[in-house]
C-alpha positions as a Python dict, from the first residue, in 0.01 Angstrom:
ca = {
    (1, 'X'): (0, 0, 0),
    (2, 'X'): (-120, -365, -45),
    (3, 'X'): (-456, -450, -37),
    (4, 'X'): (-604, -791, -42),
    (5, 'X'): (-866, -799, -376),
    (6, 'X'): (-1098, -998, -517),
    (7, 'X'): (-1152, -907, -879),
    (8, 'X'): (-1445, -1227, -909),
    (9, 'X'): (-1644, -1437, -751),
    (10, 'X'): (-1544, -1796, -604),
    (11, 'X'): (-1343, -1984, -409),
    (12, 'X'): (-1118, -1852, -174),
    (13, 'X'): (-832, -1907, -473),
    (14, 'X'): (-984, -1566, -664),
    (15, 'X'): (-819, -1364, -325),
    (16, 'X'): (-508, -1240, -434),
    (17, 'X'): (-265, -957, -281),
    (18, 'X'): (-216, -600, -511),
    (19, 'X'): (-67, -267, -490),
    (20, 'X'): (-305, 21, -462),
    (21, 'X'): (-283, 414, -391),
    (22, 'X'): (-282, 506, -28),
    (23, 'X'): (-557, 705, 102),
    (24, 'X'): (-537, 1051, 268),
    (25, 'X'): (-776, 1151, 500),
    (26, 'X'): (-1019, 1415, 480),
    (27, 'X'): (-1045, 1699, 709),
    (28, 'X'): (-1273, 1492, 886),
    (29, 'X'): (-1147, 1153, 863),
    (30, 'X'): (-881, 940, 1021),
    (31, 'X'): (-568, 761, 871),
    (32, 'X'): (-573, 438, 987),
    (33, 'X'): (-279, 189, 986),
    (34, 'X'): (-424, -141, 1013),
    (35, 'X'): (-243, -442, 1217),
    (36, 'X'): (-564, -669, 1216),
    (37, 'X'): (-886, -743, 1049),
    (38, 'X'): (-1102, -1019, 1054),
    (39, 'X'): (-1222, -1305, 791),
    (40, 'X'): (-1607, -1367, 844),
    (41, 'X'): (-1909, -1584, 750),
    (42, 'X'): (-2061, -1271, 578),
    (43, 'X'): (-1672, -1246, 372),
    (44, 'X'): (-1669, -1550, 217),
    (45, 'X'): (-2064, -1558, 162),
    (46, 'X'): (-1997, -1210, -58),
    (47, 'X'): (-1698, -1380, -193),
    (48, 'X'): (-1840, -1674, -319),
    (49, 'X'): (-2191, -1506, -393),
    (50, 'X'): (-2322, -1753, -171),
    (51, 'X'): (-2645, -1615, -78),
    (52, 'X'): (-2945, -1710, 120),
    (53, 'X'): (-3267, -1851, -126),
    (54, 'X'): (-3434, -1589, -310),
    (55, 'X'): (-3163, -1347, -260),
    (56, 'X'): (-2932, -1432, -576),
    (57, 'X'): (-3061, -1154, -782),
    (58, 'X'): (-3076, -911, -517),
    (59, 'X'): (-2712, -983, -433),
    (60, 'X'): (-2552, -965, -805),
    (61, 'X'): (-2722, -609, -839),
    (62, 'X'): (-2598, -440, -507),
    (63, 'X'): (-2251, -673, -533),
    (64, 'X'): (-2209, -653, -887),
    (65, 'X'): (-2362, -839, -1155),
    (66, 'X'): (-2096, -989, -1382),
    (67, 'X'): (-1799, -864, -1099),
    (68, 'X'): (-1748, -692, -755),
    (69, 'X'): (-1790, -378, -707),
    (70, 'X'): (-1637, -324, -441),
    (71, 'X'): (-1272, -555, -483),
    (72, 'X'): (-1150, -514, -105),
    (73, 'X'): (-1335, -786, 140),
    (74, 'X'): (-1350, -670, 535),
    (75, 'X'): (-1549, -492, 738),
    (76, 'X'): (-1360, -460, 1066),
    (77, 'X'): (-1048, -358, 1183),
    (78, 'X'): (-819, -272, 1448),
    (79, 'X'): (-484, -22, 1445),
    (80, 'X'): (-277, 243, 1518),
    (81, 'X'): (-373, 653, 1364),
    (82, 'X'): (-144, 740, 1137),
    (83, 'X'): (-259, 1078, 1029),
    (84, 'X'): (-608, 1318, 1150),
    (85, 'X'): (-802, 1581, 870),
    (86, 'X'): (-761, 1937, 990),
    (87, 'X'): (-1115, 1926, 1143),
    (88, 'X'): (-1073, 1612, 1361),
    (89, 'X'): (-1071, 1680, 1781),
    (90, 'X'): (-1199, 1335, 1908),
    (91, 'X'): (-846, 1140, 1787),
    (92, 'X'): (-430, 1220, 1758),
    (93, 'X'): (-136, 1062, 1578),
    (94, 'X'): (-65, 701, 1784),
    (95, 'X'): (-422, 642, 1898),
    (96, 'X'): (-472, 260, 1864),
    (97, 'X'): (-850, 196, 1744),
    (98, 'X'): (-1093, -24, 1632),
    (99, 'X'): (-1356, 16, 1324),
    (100, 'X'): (-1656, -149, 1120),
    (101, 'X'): (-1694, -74, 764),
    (102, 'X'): (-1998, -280, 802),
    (103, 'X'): (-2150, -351, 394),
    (104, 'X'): (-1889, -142, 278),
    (105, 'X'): (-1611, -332, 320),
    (106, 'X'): (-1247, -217, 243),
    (107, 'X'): (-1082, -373, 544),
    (108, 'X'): (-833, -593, 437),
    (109, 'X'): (-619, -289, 359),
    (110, 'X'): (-261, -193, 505),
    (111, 'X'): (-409, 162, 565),
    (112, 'X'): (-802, 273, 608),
    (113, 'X'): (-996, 571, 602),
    (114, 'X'): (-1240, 633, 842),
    (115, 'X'): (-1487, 948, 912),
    (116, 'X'): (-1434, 1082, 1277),
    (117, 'X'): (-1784, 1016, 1372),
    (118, 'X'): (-1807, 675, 1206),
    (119, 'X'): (-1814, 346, 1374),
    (120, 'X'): (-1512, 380, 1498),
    (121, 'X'): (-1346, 407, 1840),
    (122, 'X'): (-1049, 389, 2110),
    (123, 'X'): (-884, 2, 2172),
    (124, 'X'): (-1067, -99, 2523),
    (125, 'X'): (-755, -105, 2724),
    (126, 'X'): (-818, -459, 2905),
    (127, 'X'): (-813, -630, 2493),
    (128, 'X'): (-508, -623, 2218),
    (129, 'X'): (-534, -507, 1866),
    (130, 'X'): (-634, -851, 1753),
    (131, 'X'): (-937, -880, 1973),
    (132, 'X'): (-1040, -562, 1912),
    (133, 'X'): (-1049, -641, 1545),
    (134, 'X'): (-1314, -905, 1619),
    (135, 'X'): (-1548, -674, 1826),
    (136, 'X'): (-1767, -516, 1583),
    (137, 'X'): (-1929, -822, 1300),
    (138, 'X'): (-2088, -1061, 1578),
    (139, 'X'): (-2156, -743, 1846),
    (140, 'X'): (-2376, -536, 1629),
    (141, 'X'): (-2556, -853, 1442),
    (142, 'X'): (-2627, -1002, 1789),
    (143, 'X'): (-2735, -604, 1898),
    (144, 'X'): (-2957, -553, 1617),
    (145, 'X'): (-3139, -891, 1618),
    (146, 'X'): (-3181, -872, 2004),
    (147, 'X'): (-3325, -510, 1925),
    (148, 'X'): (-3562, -647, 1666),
    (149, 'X'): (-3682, -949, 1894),
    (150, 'X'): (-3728, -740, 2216),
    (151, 'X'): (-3481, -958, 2433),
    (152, 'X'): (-3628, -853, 2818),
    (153, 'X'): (-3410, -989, 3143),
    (154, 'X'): (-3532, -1301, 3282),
    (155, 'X'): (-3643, -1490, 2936),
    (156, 'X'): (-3492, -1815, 2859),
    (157, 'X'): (-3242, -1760, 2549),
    (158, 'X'): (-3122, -2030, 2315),
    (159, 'X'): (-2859, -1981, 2071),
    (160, 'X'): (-2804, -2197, 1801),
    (161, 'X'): (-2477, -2208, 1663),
    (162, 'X'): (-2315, -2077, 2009),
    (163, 'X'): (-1904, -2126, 1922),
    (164, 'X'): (-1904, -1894, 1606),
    (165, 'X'): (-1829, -1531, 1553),
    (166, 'X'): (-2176, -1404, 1573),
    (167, 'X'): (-2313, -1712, 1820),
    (168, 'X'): (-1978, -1663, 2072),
    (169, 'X'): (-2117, -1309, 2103),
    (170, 'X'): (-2427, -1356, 2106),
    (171, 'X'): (-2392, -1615, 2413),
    (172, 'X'): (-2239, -1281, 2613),
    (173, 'X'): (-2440, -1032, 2521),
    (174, 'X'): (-2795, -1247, 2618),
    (175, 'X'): (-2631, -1320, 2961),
    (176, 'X'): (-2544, -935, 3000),
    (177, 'X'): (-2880, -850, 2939),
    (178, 'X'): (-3014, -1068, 3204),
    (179, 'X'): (-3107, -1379, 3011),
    (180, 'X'): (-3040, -1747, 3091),
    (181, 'X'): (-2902, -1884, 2786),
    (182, 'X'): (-2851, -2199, 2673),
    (183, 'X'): (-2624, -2294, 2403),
    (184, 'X'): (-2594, -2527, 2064),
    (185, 'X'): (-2291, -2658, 1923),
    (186, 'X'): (-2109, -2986, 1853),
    (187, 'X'): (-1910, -3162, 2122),
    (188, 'X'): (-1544, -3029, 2064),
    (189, 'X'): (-1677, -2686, 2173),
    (190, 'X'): (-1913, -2737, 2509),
    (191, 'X'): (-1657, -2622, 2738),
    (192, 'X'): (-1605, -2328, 2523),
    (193, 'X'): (-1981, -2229, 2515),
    (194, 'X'): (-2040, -2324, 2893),
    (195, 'X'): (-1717, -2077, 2999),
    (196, 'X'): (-1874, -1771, 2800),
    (197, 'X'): (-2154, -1790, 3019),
    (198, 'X'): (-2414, -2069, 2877),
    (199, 'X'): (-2603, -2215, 3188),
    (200, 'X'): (-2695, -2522, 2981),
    (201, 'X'): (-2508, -2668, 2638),
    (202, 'X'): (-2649, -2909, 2404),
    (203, 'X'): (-2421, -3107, 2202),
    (204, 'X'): (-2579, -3131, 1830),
    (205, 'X'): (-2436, -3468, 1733),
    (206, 'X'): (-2617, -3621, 2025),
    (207, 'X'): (-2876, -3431, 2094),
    (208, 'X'): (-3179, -3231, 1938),
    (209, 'X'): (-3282, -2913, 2118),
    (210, 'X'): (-3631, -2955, 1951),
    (211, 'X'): (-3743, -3258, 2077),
    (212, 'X'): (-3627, -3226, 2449),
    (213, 'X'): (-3970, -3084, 2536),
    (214, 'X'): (-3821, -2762, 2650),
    (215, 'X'): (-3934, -2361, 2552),
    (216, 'X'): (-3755, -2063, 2466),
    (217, 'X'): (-3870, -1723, 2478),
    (218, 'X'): (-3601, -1650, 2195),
    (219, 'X'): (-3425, -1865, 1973),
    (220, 'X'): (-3164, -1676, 1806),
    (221, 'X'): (-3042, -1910, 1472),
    (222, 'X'): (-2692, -1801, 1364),
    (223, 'X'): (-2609, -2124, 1169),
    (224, 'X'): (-2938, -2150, 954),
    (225, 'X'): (-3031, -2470, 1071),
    (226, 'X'): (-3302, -2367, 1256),
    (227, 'X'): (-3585, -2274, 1034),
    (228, 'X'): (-3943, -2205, 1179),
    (229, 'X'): (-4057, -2537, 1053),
    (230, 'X'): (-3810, -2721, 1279),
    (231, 'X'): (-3795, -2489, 1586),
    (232, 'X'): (-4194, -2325, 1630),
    (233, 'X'): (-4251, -2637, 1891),
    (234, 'X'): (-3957, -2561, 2113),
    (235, 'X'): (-4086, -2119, 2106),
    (236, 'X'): (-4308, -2009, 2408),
    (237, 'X'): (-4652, -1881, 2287),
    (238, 'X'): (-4471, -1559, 2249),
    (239, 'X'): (-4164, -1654, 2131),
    (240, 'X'): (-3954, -1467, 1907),
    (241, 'X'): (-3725, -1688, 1624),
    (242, 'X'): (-3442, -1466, 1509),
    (243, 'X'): (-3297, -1584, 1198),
    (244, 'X'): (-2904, -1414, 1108),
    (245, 'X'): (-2901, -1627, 784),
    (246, 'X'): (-3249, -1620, 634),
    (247, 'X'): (-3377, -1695, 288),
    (248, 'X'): (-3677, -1459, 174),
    (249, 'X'): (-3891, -1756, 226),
    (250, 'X'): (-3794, -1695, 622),
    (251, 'X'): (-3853, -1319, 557),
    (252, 'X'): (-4216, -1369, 404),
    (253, 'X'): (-4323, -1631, 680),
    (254, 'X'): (-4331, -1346, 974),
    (255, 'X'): (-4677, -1175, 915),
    (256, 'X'): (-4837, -1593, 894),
    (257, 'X'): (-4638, -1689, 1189),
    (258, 'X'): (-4761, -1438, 1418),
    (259, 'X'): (-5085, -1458, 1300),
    (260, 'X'): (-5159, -1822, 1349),
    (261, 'X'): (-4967, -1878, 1624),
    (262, 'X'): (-4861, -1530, 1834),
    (263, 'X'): (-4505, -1634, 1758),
    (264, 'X'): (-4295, -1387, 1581),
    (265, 'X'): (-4031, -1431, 1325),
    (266, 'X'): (-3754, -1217, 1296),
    (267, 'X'): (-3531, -1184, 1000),
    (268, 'X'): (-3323, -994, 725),
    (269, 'X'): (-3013, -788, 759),
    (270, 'X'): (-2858, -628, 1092),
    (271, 'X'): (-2946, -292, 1173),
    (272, 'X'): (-2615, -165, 1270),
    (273, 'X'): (-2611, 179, 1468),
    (274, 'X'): (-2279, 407, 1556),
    (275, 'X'): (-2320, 393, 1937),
    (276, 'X'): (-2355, 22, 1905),
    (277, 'X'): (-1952, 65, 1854),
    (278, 'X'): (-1923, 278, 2164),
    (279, 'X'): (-2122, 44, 2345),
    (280, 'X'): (-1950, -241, 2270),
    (281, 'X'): (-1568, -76, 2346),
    (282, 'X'): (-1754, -49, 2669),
    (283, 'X'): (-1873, -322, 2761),
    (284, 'X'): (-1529, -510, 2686),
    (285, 'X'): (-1355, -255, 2895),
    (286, 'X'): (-1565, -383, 3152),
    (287, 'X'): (-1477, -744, 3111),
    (288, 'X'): (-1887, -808, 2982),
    (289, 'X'): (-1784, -901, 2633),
    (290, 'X'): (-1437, -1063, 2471),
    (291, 'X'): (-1422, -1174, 2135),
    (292, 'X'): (-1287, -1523, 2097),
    (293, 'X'): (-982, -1589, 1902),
    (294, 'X'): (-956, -1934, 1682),
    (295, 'X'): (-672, -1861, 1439),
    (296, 'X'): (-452, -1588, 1321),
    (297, 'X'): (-293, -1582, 983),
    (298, 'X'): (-65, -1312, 851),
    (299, 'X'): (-215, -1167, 526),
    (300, 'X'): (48, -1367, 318),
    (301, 'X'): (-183, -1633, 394),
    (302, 'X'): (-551, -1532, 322),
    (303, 'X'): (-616, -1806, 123),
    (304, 'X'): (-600, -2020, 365),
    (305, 'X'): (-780, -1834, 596),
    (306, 'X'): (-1094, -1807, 381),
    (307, 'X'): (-1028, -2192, 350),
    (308, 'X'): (-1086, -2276, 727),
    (309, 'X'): (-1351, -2019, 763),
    (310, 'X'): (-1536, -2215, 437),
    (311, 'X'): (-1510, -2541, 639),
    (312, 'X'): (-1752, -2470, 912),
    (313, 'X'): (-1534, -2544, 1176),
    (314, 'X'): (-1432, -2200, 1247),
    (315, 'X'): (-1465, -2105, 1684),
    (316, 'X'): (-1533, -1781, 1720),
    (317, 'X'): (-1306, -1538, 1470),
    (318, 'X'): (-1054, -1549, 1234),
    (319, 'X'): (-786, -1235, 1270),
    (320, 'X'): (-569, -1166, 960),
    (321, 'X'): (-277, -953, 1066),
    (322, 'X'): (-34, -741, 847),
    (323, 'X'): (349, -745, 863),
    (324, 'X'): (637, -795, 564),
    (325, 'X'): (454, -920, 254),
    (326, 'X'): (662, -1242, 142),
    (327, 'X'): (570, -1315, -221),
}
């Protein structure tokens, strides 16, 4: 099968298509033929080794130190069973589904391996393959962090960074849970942010949501812009900061922060849980949560993909999907 590799780390150039063995499944596992995966943030970040301060180290030694460890980027996908282990009951042959890998990666595969009871589960029938692919990264960041910071219904939300992967979710999931949200992001992409459910948009190149003299009961940062320095003013006496890209800097700050001011400061990796899958397959069957598409780009092309998702103008996800490899 082919399999999209990294063999060091860089630019996207280093991404390169290569033959591997196909995997059989176990008697407990799944055979997954993939028609779509995603290119995230957290991809290229890996790929590149671009790391939040203090975390270089830390990253070379679980990534690799010299070169990856693990050569196959991805960590969600979305496709069709091709084969079930003698032991599985919950999936058959033809079942389309959706999976997250999560710091394991392997996605960007033609065919993927996946433990019945893993995070993975049936295509919500109201969304295609392709959104389905993009369900998992920005739903179980923007689950965990909301976990961490104790979102309750009624508090005033604002999300910084609202038209990305994890911010576009993140804009949903507050307003499922009750919140009334208010959303960051540069002009081109108010309209987007107001239709996913923002009651109020602030346009970054015109405005700064720090010195408007208004309070949040949770800030949630997914651009790392919004460090405690800059934001602590615009946080409730309560308020909770919640930091998807933080530096151990950010990570050391949240005993001193609480304790001078009653504010809390909430950072380091997602806690990612198996029913958060199920949860989310449900609430997109129920129309509460939809991935947004930017771009699609067959796998020919994943250069290019990791180029536009490097540029910082990504809205929403990037989708890779598989079809005849063209050399």
């Amino acid at each position: 099968m082919k399999a999209i590799v990294y063999e060091a780390y860089g630019p996207p150039e280093v991404l390169h298509v290569k033959d591997v063995d196909t995997p059989a499944p176990g008697r407990d596992e799944i055979l997954i033929r993939v028609q779509a995966t995603t290119v995230t943030s957290g991809d290229c970040r890996v790929r590149s080794l671009t790391v939040p301060r203090g975390f270089g180290l830390v990253s070379r030694l679980a990534l690799g130190v010299s070169k990856p460890k693990q050569p196959i980027l991805g960590t969600e996908l979305a496709g069709v069973v091709e084969a079930v282990g003698s032991d599985v009951r919950k999936f058959k042959a033809g079942d389309e589904v959706f999976a997250f890998t999560d710091t394991r990666m392997g996605c960007s595969v033609e065919y993927k391996c996946m433990p019945e009871d893993g995070a993975v589960e049936k295509r919500p029938p109201n969304l295609s393959l392709e959104e389905s692919a993009a369900l998992s990264f920005g739903g179980t960041t923007v689950l965990s962090f909301f976990r961490k910071g104790r979102l309750q219904s009624g508090e005033r939300v604002l999300v910084n960074g609202a038209s990305g992967g994890v911010g576009t979710a993140a804009v949903q999931l507050a307003r499922h849970f009750g919140a009334e949200v208010t959303g960051v992001c540069s002009s081109p992409n108010v309209e987007l942010v107001r239709s996913l459910g923002a009651r109020h948009v602030i346009d970054y190149t015109t405005d700064d949501f720090t010195r408007n003299g208004e309070h949040y009961d949770v800030i949630i940062d997914t651009a790392g812009t919004a460090p405690y320095s800059r934001c602590k003013e615009s946080l409730t006496r309560q308020g909770r900061l919640l930091l998807v890209l933080a530096g151990l800097p950010d990570m050391l700050l949240s005993p001193w922060a609480r304790m001078t001011s009653g504010r809390s400061v909430v950072a380091g990796p997602a806690s990612v849980r198996t029913e958060d899958i199920r949860f989310l397959a449900e609430l997109a069957a129920e129309g509460v949560f939809t991935p947004v598409i930017d771009r699609r780009y067959p796998f020919a092309q994943i250069v290019e993909a990791h180029r536009y998702v490097d540029s910082g103008r990504k809205r929403g996800n990037v989708i890779i999907t598989w079809g005849n490899y063209e050399v």
